[in-house]
N, C-alpha and C positions, 0 to 999 in steps of 0.2 A: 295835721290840718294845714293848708295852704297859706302862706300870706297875703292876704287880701289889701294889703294897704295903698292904695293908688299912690300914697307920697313919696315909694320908695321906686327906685328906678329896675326896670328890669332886665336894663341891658338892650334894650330895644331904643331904635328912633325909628322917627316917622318924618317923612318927606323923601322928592326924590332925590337930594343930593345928600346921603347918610356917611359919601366916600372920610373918613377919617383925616384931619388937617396933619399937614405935615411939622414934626414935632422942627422948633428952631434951635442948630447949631447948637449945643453945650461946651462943646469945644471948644479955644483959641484955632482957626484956620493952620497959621504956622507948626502948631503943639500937633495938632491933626494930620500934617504932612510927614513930623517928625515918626508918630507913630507908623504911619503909613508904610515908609522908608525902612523903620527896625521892622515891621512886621515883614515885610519883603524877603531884607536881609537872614531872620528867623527863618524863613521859610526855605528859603535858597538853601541854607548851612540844613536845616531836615532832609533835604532831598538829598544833598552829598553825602550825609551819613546813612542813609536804607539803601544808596546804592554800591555795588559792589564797586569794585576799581576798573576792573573790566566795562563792565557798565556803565560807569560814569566816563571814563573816555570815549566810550559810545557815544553818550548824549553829548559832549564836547563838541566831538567830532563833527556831529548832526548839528548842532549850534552855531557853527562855523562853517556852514554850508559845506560841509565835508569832508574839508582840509586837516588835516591833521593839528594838534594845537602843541 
């Protein structure tokens, strides 16, 4: 059987502006750039290890508008 209880909320709003506020910063800005930075770094270092050697002096190459590096 249903829950009929008006007190509880059902996930619903009403009015036209229902857009969700935006949550404020948890972060430190700095701590957040710092993450930002390693996540980059992390990322960079995955892409040179799935690419072969060949391949990645490809993408070098391509990166450096060409030139050999």
């Amino acid at each position: 059987m249903p829950d009929k209880n008006p007190a509880k909320s059902t996930g619903k709003t009403s009015g036209k502006n229902d857009a969700p506020t935006p949550r404020e910063p948890v972060v430190d800005p700095v701590l957040q750039q710092q993450i930002d930075e390693n996540l980059r770094l992390l990322y960079k270092e995955c892409l040179k290890d799935d690419l072969s050697e060949s391949l990645q002096l490809l993408v070098d190459r391509l990166r450096n508008g060409g030139k050999p590096s």
